[in-house]
N, C-alpha and C positions, 0 to 999 in steps of 0.2 A: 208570640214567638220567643219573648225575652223567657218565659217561665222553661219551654223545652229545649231550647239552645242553649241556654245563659252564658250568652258571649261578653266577652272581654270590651270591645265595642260595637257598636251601627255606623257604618260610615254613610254618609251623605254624600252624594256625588251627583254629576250631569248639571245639566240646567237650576236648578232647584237649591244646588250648591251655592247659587250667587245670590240669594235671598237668606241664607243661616241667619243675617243678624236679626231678622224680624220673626223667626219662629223657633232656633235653639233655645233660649230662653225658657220659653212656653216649653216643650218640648221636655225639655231635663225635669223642669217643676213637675211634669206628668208623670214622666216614668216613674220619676222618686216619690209619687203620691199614691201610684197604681201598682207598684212593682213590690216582690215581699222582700224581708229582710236580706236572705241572698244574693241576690240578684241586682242588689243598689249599687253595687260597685261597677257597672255596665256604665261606657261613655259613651258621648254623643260627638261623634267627630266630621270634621266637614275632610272630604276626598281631597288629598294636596293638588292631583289634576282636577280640580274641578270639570268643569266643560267641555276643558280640552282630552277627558279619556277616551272619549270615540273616537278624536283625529292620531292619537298615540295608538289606540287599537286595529284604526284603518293603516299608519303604516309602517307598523308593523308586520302586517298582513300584504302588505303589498312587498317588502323587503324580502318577507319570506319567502314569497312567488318569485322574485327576482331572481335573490340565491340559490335557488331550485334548480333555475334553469343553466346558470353558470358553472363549467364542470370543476370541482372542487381544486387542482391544479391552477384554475388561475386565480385565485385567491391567494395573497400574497397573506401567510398569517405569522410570520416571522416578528 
């Protein structure tokens, strides 16, 4: 994927997030061993919500359901 994308970086996220210190390591060594000249400057970043982005994604989602129903009037957005 890195050769037809060639993003800026990968981010790491979820679960899988809270284990980075035992497999970025490995990880970066490969890319920069498998990956051609262009495409070396691609990071390996870990998600700043780690774990926590499904509960930000669920509510958010749920907020939004909320203020749907609330008729825009009583929102005070002053």
């Amino acid at each position: 994927m890195i050769y037809v994308l060639n993003p800026e970086a990968i981010v790491i996220g979820g679960g899988i997030s809270g284990s980075s210190e035992f497999f970025f390591k490995s990880a970066m060594i490969e890319m920069q061993t498998r990956v051609s000249v262009p495409s070396q400057g691609t990071q390996l970043l870990k998600a700043e919500l780690g774990n926590q982005a499904g509960m930000y994604g669920a509510a958010k989602l749920a907020l939004k359901r909320v203020l749907k129903r609330i008729p825009l009037e009583a929102h005070n957005f002053r």
